[in-house]
N, C-alpha and C positions, 0 to 999 in steps of 0.2 A: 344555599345559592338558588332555592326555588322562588319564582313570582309569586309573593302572595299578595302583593298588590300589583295594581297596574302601574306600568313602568313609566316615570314621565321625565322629560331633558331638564339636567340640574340648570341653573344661570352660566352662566357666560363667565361669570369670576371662579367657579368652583376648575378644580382642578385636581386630575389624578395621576398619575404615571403609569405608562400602559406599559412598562416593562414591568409589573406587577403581576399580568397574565400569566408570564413567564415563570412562576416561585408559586402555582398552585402544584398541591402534591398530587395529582392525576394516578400518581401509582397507590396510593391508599386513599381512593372515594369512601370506603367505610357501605356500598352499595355494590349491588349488580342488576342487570339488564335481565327481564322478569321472565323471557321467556328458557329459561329454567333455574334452574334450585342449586344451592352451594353448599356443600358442608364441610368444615375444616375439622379433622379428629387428630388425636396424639396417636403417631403413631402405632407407638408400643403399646397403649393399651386401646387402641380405636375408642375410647370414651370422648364425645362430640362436645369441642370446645366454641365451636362458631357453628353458624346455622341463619342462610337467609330468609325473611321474616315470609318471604311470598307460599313459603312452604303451606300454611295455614292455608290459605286459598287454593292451592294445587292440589293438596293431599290431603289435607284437613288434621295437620298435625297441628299445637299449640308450640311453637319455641320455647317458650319456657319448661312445659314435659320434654325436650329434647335433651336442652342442655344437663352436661355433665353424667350424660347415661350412656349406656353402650349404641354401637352401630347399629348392631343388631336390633335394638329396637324401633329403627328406623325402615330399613329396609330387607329385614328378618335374615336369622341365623345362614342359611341358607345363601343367602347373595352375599352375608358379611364374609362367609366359608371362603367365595370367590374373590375376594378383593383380596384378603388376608393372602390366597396364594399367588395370587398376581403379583399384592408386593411383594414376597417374600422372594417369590421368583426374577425379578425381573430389575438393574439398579436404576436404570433410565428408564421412568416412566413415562414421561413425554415421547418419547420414542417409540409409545406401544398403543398409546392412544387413537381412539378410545376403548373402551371393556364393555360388550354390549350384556346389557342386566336386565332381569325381568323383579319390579320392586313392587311388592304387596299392596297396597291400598285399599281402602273402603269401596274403591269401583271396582278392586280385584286387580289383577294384574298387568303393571303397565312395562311396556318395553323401555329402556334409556338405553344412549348412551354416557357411559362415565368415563368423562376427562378427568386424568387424573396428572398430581405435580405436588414435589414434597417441596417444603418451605421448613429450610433450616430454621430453629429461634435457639441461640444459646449450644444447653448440651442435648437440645430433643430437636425433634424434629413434627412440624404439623405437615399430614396428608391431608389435601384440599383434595375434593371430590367437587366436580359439578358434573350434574347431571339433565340433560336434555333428551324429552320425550322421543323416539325415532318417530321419523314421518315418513310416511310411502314413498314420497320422493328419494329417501337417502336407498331404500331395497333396491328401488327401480333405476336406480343410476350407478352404481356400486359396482356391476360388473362393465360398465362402460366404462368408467375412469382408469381403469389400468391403460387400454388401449389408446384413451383420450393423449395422459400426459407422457406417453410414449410417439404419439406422432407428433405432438408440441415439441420435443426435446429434439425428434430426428430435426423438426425442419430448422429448430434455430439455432442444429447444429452446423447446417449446411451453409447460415450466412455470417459475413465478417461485419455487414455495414450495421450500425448500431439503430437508425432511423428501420430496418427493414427487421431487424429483430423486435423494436416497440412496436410494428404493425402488428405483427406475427401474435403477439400476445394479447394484446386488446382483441382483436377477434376470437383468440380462441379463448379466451377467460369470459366474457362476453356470451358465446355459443356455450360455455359450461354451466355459468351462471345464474344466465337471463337477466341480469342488469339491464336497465334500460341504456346505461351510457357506462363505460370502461375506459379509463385516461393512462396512458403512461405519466410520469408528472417527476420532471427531470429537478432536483437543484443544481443552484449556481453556485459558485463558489461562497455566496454571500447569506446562501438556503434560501433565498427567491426558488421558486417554484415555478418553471415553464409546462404546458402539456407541449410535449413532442409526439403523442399517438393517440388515437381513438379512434372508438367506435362505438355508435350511437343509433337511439331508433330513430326512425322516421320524422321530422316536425320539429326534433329534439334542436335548440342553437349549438353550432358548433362551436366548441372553447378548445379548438387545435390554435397553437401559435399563443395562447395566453399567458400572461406573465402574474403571478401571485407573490406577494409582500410574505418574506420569511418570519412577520408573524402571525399571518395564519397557520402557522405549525411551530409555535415554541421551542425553544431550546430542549425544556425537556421532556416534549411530547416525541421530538425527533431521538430521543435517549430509550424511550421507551419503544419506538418503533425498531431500535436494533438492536432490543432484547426479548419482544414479543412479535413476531413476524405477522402476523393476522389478525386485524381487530374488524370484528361483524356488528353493524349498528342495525339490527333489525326493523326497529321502529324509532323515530328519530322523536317520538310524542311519546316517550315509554315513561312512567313512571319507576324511578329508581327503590328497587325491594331493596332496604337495609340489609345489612349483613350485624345477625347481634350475636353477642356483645361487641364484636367491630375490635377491639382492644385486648391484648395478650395481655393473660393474667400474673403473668411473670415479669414482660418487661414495662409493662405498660403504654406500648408502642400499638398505634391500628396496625390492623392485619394489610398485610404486604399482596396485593392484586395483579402485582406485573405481570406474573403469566397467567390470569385467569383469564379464558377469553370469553366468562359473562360478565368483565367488570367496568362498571359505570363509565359514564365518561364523563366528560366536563360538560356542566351544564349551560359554558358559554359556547363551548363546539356545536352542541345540537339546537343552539341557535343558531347558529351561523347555518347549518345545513337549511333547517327549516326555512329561514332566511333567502337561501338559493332553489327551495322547491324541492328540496331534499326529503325523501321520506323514509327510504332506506339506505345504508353503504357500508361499505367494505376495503379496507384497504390492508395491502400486500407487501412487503417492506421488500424493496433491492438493494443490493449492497456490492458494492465491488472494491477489492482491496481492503478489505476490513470498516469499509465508513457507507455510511447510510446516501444511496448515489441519488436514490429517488422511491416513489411509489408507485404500484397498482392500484389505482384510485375506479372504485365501481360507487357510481350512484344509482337509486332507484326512484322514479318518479311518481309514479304510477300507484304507489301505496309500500304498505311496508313487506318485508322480503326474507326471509328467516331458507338456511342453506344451512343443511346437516355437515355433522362432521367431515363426512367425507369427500365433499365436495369442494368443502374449505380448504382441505387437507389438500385436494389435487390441486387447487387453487395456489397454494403455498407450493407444492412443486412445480407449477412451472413459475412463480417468482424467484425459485430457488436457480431454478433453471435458465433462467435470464439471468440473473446474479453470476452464475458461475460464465458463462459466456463473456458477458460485461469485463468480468475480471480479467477472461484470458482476451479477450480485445483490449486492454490495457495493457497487460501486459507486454503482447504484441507489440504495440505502438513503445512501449517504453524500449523493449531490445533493441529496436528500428532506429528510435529518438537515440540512444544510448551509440548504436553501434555508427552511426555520422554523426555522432559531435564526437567521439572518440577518434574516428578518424582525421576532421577538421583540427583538432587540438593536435593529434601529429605535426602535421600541416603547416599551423600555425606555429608550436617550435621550432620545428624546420626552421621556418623562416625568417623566425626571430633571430638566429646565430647566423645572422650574415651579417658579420663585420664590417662591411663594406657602408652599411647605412645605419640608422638610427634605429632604436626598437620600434618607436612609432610608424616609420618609411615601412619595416617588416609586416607590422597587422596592417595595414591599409593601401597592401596591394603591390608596394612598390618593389619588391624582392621577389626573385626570380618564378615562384612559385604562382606568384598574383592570387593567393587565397590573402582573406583579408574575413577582419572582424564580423564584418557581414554576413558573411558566411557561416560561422557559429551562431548568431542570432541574430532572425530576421527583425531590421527596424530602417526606417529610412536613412538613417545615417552615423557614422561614427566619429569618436575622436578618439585620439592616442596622446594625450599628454606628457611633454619628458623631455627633458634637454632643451626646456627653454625653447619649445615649440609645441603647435597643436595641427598633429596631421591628421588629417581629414577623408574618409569617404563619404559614397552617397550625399546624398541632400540635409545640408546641415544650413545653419545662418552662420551668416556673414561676420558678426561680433561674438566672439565665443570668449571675451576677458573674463566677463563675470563666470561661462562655468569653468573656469581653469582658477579660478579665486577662490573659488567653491571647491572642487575637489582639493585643490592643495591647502585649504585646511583642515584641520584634525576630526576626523570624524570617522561614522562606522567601515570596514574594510567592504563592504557591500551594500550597497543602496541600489532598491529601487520602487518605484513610483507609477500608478497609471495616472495619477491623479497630481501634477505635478503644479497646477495652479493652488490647490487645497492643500497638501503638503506642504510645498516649496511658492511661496507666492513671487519673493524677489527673481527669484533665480528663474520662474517663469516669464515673470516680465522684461527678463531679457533675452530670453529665446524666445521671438516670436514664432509660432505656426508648431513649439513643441508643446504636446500634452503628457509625456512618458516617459521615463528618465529610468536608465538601467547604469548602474556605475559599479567599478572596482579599484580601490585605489591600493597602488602599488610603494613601495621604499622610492626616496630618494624624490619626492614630489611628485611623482610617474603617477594616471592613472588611465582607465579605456571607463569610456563611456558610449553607449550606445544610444539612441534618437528617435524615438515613436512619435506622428503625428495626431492630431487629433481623429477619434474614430467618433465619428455622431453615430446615435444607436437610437431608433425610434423603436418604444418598445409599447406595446397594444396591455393595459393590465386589465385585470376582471374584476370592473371598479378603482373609484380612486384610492393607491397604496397608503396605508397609514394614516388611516383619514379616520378616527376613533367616535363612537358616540356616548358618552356618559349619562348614564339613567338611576334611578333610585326605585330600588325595592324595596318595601318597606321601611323605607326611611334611611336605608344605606344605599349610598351612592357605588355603584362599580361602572367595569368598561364593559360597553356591550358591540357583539360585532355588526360591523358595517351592515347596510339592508339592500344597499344597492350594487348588483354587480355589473352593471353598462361597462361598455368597451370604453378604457378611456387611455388616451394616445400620450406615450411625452418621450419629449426629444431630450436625451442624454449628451451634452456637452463638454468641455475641456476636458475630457478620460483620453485614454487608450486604448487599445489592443492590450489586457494586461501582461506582465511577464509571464510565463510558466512556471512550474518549481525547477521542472529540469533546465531551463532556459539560464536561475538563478543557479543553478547547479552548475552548468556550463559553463557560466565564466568564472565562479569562483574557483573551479577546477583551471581554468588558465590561468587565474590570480596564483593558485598554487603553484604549479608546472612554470610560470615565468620568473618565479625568483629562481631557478633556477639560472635561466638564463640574463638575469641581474645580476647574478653573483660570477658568471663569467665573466659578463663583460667589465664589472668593478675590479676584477684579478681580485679577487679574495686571499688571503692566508689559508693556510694546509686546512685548521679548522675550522673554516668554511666550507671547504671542499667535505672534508669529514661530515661536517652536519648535511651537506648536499645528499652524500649518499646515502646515510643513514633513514631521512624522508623518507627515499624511495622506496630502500626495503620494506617487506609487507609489514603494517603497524602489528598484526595477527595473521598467524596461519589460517587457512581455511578448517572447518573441525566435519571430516568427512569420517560417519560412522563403520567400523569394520577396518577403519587405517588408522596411523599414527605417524604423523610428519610435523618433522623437528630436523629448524635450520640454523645455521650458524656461521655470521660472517666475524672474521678479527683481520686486523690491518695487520701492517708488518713490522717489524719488532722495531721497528724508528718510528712507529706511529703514521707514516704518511699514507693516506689513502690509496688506494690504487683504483681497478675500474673493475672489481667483481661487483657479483651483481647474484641474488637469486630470487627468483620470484613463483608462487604460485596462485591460482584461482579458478574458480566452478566454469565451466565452458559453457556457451549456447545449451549445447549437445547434453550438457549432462556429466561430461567426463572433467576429471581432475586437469590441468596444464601446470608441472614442476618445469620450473628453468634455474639451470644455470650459467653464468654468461661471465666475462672477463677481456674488457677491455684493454689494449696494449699502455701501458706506460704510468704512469701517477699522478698526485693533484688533483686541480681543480679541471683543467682540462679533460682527462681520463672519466672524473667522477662525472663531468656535464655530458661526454660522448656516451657514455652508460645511460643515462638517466634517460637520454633521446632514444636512442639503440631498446633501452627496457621498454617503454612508452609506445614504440612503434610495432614492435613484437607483442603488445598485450595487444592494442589495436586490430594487429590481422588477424591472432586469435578467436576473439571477441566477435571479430566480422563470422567466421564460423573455417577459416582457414585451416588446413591440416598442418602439423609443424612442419613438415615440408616447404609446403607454401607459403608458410609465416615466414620463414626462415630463408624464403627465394626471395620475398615481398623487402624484406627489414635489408638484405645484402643489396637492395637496389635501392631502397631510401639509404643505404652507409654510401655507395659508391657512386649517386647521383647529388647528392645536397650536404654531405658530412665531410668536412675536412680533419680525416684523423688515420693513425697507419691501419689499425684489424683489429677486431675481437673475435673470440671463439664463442658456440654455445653451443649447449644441449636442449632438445627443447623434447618434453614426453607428454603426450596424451595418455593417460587411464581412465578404461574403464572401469570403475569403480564397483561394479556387479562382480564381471566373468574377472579382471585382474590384467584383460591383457593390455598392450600399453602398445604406442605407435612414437617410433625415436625418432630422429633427427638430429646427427653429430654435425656441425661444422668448425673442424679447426680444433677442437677442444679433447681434452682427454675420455678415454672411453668409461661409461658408466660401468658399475659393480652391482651385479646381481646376490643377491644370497638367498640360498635353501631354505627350505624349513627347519633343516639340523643344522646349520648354521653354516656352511661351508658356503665361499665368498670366489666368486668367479667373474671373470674380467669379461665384458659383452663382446660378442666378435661382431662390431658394428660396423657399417661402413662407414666416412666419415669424408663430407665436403671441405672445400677451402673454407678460409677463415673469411668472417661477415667482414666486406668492403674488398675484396678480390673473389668470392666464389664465380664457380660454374656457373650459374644459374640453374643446377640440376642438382642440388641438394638430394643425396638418398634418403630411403627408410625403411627402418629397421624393427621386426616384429618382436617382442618376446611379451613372456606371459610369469605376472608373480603370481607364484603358487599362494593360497593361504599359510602364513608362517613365517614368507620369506618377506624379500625387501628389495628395493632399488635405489642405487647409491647415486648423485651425482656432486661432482665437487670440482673442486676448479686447481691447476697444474701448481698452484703453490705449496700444497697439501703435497707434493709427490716430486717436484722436479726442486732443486736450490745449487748451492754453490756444492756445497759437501753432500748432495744424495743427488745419482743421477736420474732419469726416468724409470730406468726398467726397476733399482734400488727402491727406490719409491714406492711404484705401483705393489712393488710385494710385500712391502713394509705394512701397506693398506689393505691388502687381502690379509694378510696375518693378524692386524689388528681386529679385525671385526669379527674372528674364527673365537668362540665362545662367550660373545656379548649377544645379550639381547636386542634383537631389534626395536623393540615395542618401548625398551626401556628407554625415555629422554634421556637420561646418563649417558648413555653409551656414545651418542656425538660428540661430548664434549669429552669424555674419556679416547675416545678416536682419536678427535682431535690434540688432544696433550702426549698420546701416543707416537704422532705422525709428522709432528710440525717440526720443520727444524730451526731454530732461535736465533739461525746465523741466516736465516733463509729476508731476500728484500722485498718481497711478494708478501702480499695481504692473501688470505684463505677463506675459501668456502665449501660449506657441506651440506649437506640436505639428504637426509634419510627419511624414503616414505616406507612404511614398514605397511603388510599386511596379517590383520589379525589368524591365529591358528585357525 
């Protein structure tokens, strides 16, 4: 891919396809970047299989005396001694990098450093060695870097705003480097490329606010970027040193460069730099959530820019360090995002089980609550199709036939759309003034769709995007990059404000959560109500290391469902939340008050609620908006560290503790009214599982029946558990075969969180 001729524009009929860019192997150039020296050996015997060709010119070694001789001839017994117990010593060598070495030569002795990184082939292993001259600058900065990325890390600990951490880091990456210009360089969803930060010299044009075409960085140039976190382009005119023989002599595959950081680049990329005035650069990979979020993008204008090891290295920790921020500001926002639409979805079932109006009337406001679809996700306007009607919030058009023709045909249970004239063209030309379409369709015709209007987005690029120029090097045509980067302006039409994931998440979680309240209102058969409850329970336990919990619900010996319920899940905080809960009476009624009742109780938890306070919050959603007689619950917090747990009894029989010898004792808990009459003053109650022991909770079916009265019960269940293992999943359902009694009309529940010895 070298110019050996000069490059000139094919005709006008020639033709290539520039997602061809995209399928060059960049991770095996078969070269490296000259300012310094490569050498790949077999592990086990250090005999030198690869060797880049520039050595000749550095050292004055011939490649061909190298190959297939020991290391030791290379850079003498003595520093081979050194490598040898570096590897030996150490499994993670990139971790330790670099190994600073003093290597013999015909000038005598030169200092390196050796970057070192094993490269599995097969059943061996090759140890690549590069090695790079030290320079006075790496001595003389070396004890300033600790310090440096220690006050980068305090300050971008201090802030939450994401635009104020990309400042934070373009200057100080910038003051570490001496870049002439340092970019944050955000992608979009689509890996367009915005700069959202800089900092730059004096004179230098500013490229803050500019928008780059996702392919000036390939699919899998971005692949490589978040597996090699730093790639250093020194001289953007460098001639590429071969790496020979380039090719394993076993597999016959080129040698694999991904983490070498002398290794070539594409020689359409350092046109493209050249291209922009580019002499030297440097880019710094961020990542949040495990996906590549964007770069630290350093160019050099001024000439080319060579930065030792360690300065890269600091370099690389504070991207690291912005990375990890990044992520917990995601995160952040996602518990935030999570914990109101969680509540919203309360909310909104609430509201749907008002019988009094249509489920549609329910999401759009009209039922007592006045929360409405709008309010789970922001868009100008809603529809609720169903019953041979289309109720409406927000700003909607005026003919809504065709989207109620649309949704009530057959199609995916979730759609949605920013682009709703290029997707959907008919269905846009009869919603005038919509660009964005977010739908769930429900049973029975039913669906909710939500209404985004057009968002016009003028975006500034750096240069015209995808604008290709094809040229012929000796006689072979390729794509060569753009020459011109002028600000160039264009207006983005018929889109939207796209959806979010969690947005799509959100309602297809009320897509879920509503059939339940479909299947009330249809009056279902028993097993209806059956599968209702079954849903809810957890599809999986949580698997929290050092515990073992194992739950188990069965109906009652006529099969009718009743309104037990157990649930558990990871808190805000850290700590475990075990429920168990039990509805008054049977059916499809009992199983839908449960499913609310469960729903509303994750909810306040999840807000960061103490079971107390869940447990006050869930008894004033039973007694403010639920038409049904009372359920009981237990609700426990653990800590999953120290073991201690924080209770909350209302109405419900008291949990069972057990020992580490196994001896089984009934909790002296307090215990509130039942959810849908309590106090509003729900107790709680401390105790602490030893390692060994367990904590019991189960529901009054398990203990109270026609032929066992309570107190019969409760000791039937302490006796059952005296010589069983906690730890062992058996033991529940041997409990339970124990305890049940087969004349009893109650459904039963148990839950054992056991703690390890």
């Amino acid at each position: 891919m070298r110019n050996d001729a000069s490059p000139s524009l094919l005709p006008t009929t020639t033709t290539l396809d520039p997602a061809t860019c995209a399928l060059e192997p960049i991770h095996v150039p078969g070269a490296i970047q000259p300012h310094g020296l490569l050498v790949a050996v077999d592990e086990a015997t250090l005999v030198i299989e690869h060797v880049s060709e520039n050595i000749t010119d550095m050292w004055g070694h011939a490649v061909d005396d190298l190959l297939g001789v020991h290391l030791a001839e290379l850079i003498g017994a003595e520093t081979t001694a050194q490598v040898r117990h570096h590897v030996e010593t150490f499994v993670e060598l990139r971790a330790r990098n670099p190994l600073p070495l003093q290597i013999p030569t015909s000038d005598g002795l030169v200092d390196v450093d050796a970057v070192l990184h094993r490269l599995p082939l097969g059943t061996r292993t090759l140890l690549v060695i590069e090695l790079e001259p030290t320079t006075d600058l790496a001595a003389s900065t070396f004890p300033d870097l600790y310090q440096t990325v220690r006050h980068v890390a305090d300050m971008l600990a201090e802030l939450r705003d994401v635009d104020a951490m990309a400042e934070v880091a373009v200057a100080e990456v910038r003051a570490l480097t001496g870049f002439d210009r340092v970019m944050v360089y955000r992608f979009t969803e689509n890996y367009d490329g915005e700069v959202v930060a800089e900092s730059r010299a004096a004179g230098l044009e500013p490229f803050l606010g500019l928008r780059y075409p996702a392919s000036d960085i390939p699919a899998q140039a971005r692949a490589l970027y978040e597996k090699s976190r730093v790639r250093l382009i020194t001289d953007a005119r460098y001639t590429p040193a071969r790496v020979l023989p380039g090719i394993d002599r076993a597999t016959g595959e080129p040698l694999d460069l991904t983490h070498a950081g002398l290794r070539s680049v594409s020689p359409t990329h350092l046109e493209y730099l050249r291209n922009m005035g580019v002499a030297a650069s440097m880019s710094v990979s961020l990542m949040s959530e495990g996906r590549l979020w964007g770069l630290i993008t350093c160019h050099h204008t001024s000439g080319p820019r060579h930065l030792p090891f360690g300065v890269r290295s600091a370099a690389e920790f504070i991207g690291t360090t912005l990375s990890e921020r990044l992520s917990a500001r995601a995160e952040e926002t996602e518990v935030q995002i999570a914990r109101r639409t969680e509540s919203t979805l309360v909310q909104l079932l609430i509201a749907s089980r008002d019988a009094d109006r249509t489920l549609g009337e329910t999401l759009t406001g009209q039922a007592a609550s006045g929360v409405t679809l709008l309010d789970l996700v922001p868009a100008v306007g809603a529809v609720a199709v169903g019953d041979g009607r289309c109720e409406t919030v927000g700003t909607v058009p005026d003919d809504l036939e065709a989207l109620r023709a649309w949704v009530e045909a057959p199609g995916p249970e979730v759609v949605s759309s920013g682009r709703l004239a290029a997707d959907h063209p008919e269905l846009a030309a009869a919603l005038p003034g919509v660009a964005g379409i977010l739908a769930v369709r429900l049973p029975e015709q039913r669906a909710l769709v939500w209404l985004r209007a057009e968002d016009v987005e003028v975006v500034t690029w750096a240069g015209r995007p995808n604008e290709h120029r094809i040229v012929v090097d000796g006689g072979v045509p390729r794509i060569a990059p753009r020459t011109s980067f002028d600000r160039w302006t264009e207006t983005v039409r018929e889109t939207s404000v796209p959806w979010s994931d969690q947005q799509v998440q959100a309602v297809t979680a009320l897509r879920r959560r509503l059939l339940e309240t479909l299947l009330l209102r249809s009056r279902w058969n028993v097993q209806a109500a059956r599968d209702v409850q079954r849903s809810l329970l957890p599809a999986r336990l949580p698997q929290v290391p050092g515990w073992a919990l194992e739950a188990r619900y069965r109906p009652s010996a006529g099969g009718e469902v009743g309104g037990d319920w157990y649930d558990a899940l990871i808190l805000p905080d850290g700590r475990l939340a075990i429920v168990v809960g039990d509805v008054a009476g049977h059916g499809l009624a009992a199983a839908a008050a449960m499913g609310q009742l469960r729903n509303a109780l994750r909810a306040y938890l999840l807000r960061g609620d103490s079971p107390a306070e869940a447990v006050r919050w869930t008894d004033t959603v039973a007694q403010r908006t639920m038409d049904f007689g009372m359920a009981t619950v237990v609700v426990a917090a653990v800590d999953i560290t120290s073991g201690e747990v924080e209770l909350t009894v209302a109405g419900h029989p008291r949990p069972l503790t057990l020992a580490a010898d196994g001896s089984a004792d009934l909790l002296d808990a307090d215990a509130d009214r039942p959810l849908g009459i309590g106090t509003g003053h729900p107790p709680t109650t401390r105790v602490r599982v030893e390692p060994g022991g367990a904590l019991v909770l189960y529901s009054d079916g398990l203990v109270d029946s026609r032929e066992t009265n309570l107190r019969a019960g409760l000791a039937r269940l302490v006796e059952a558990f005296d010589g069983h293992d906690a730890m062992d999943p058996r033991t529940v359902d041997v409990v339970l075969d124990l305890c049940r009694d087969d004349s009893s009309v109650d459904d039963v529940t148990l839950l054992v969180l056991a703690r390890e010895p």
